[in-house]
C-alpha positions as CSV (number, residue, x, y, z in Angstrom):
1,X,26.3,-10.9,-26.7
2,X,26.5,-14.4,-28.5
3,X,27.4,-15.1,-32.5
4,X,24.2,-15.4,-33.3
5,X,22.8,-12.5,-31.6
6,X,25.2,-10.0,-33.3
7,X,24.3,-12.1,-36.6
8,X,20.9,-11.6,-36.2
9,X,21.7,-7.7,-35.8
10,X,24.4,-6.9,-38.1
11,X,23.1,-8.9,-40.9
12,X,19.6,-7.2,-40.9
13,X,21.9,-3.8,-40.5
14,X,24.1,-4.4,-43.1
15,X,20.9,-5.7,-45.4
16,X,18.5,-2.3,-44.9
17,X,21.7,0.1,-44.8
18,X,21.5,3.2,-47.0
19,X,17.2,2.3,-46.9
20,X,14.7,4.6,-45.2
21,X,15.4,5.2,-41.6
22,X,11.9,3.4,-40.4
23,X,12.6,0.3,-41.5
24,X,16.2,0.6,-39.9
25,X,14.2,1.2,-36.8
26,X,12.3,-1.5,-37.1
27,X,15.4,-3.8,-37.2
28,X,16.8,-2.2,-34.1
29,X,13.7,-2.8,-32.5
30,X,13.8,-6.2,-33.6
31,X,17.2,-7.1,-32.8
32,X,17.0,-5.0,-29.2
33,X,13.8,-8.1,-28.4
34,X,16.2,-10.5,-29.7
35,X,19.1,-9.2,-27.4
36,X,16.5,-9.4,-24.5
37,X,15.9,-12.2,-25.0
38,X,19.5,-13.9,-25.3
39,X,20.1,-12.1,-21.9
40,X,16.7,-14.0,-20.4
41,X,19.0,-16.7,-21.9
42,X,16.6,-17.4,-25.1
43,X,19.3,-17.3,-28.3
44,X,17.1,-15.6,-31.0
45,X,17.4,-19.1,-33.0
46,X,16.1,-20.5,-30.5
47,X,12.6,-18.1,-29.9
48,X,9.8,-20.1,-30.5
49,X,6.8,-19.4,-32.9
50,X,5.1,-18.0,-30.3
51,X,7.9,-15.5,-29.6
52,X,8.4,-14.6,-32.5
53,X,4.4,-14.0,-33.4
54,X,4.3,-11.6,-30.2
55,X,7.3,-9.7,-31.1
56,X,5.6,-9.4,-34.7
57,X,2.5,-7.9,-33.4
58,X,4.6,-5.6,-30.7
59,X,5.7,-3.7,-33.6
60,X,2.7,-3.7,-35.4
61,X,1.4,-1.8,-32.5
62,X,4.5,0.4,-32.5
63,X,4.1,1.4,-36.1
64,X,0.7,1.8,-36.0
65,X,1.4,4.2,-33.0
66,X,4.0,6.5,-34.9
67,X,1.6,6.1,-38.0
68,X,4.3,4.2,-40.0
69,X,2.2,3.1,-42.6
70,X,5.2,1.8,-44.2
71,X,6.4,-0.2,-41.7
72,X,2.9,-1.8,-41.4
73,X,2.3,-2.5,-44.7
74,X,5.5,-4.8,-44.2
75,X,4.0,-6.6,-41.1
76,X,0.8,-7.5,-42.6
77,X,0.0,-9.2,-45.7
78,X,-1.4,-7.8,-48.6
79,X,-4.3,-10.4,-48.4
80,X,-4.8,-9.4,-44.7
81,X,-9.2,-9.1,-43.6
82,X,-10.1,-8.1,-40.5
83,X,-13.3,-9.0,-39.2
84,X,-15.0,-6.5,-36.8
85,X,-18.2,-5.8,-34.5
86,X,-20.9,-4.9,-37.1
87,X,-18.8,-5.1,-40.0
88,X,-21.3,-6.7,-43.4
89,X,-18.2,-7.6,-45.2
90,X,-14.6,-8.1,-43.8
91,X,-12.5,-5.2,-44.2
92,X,-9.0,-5.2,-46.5
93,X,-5.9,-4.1,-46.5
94,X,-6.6,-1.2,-48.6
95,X,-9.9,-0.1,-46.6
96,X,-7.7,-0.9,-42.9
97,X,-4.5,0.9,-43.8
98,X,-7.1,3.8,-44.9
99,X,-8.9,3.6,-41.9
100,X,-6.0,3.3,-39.9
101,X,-4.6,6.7,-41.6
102,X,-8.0,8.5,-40.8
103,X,-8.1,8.0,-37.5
104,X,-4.7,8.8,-36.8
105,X,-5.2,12.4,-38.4
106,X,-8.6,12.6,-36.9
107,X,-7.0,11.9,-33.0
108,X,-3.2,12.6,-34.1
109,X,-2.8,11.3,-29.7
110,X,-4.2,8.5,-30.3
111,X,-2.4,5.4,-28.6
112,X,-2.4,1.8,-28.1
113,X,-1.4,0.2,-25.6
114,X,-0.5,-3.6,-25.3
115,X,-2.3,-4.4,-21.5
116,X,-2.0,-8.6,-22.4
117,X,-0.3,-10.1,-24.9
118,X,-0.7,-14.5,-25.6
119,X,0.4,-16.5,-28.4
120,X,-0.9,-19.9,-29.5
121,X,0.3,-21.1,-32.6
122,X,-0.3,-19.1,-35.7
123,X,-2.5,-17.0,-33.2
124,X,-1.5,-14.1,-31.0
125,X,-4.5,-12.7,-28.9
126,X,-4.1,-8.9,-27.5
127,X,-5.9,-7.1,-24.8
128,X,-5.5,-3.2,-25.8
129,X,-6.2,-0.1,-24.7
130,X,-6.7,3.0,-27.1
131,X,-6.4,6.1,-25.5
132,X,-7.1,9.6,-27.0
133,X,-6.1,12.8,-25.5
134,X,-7.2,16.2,-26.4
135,X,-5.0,18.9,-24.8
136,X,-5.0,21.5,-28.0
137,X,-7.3,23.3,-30.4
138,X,-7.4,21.6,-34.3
139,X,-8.0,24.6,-36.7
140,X,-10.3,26.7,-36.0
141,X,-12.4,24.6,-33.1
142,X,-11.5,23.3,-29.7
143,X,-12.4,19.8,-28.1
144,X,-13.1,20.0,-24.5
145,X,-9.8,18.9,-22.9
146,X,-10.2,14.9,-21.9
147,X,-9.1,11.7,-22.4
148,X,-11.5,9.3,-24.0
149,X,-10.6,5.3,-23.8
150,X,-11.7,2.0,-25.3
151,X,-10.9,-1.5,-24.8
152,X,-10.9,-3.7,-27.6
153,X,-9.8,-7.7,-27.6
154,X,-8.0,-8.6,-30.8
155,X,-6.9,-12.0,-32.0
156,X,-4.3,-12.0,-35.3
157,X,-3.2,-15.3,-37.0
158,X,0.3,-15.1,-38.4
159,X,1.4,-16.7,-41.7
160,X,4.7,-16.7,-43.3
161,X,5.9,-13.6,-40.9
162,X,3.1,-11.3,-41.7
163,X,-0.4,-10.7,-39.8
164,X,-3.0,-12.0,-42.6
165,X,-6.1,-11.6,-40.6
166,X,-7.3,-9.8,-37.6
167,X,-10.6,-10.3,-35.3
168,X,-11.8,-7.3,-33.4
169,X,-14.6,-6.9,-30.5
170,X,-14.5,-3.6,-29.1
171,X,-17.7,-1.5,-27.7
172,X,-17.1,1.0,-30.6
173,X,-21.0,2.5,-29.9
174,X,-19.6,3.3,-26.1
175,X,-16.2,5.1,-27.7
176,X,-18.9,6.9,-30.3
177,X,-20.6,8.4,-27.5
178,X,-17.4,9.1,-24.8
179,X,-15.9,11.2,-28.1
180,X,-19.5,12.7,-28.8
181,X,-19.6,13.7,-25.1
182,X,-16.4,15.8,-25.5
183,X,-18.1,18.3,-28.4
184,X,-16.4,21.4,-29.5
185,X,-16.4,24.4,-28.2
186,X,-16.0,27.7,-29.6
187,X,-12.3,28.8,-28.8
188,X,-11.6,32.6,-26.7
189,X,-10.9,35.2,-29.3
């Protein structure tokens, strides 16, 4: 590993020790894409913009996976909009994180996942696929077991090391009616 790579690690270890365990993983995850790239032969120094925008919105995705709302409100900027397929107004910070935490206890297996990733400037454009899977009863009702999926195309601009704003097109009236499609059932007694 060179100098700098074990700088770039140790110095963000040394700086979050004794502080909360996600943002600890967030600096391993960090430093692990940093190492990866020094073995591809790219010193983290050395990353360009575009890298480093990618790896930014990499573990955005992460946290907003393991629903560390923490974690995310460090990646994205308090002034952060995002501007969405039949939205009147763009949506917040507040009213996304909120969202964000909804969902996530609505479809607790809910995922994202990162098909294509491209950075341009300040921009980093993202093909994703969310994926929820029911496989259990919530409470007192049961969802048909299935797995419903949507693809969304979202393009973030980067500013100062935080995602400040966020398009979004996604075919949210299809996802409405693949989840309405799966209704509950009354579960066996």
């Amino acid at each position: 590993m060179s100098i700098a790579a074990r700088h770039f690690v140790l110095t963000d270890w040394v700086r979050l020790k004794g502080r909360d365990m996600r943002k600890v993983k967030m600096v391993v995850l960090i430093g692990l894409a940093a190492l990866g790239a020094v073995y591809a032969g790219t010193r983290p120094e050395d990353m360009t913009r575009e890298q480093k925008n990618k790896l930014l919105v990499k573990v955005a995705i992460g946290a907003m996976n393991d629903g560390d709302w923490e974690l995310m409100a460090e990646l994205y900027s308090p002034r952060f909009v995002q501007y969405g397929p039949g939205d009147i107004k763009p949506i917040k910070w507040a009213d996304f994180e909120l969202g964000c935490r909804i969902m996530k206890n609505k479809f607790p297996a809910l995922r994202l996942a990162i098909e294509d990733i491209i950075a341009e400037g300040d921009k980093v454009a993202v093909r994703l696929k969310t994926v929820v899977t029911f496989k259990e009863s919530h409470k007192y009702k049961t969802r048909r077991l299935g797995k419903v999926e949507m693809t969304e195309i979202d393009i973030m601009r980067i500013e100062g090391g935080r995602i400040v704003e966020e398009w979004c097109e996604s075919d949210t009236a299809d996802w409405n009616e693949k989840l309405r499609m799966l209704k509950y059932i009354k579960p066996w007694k």
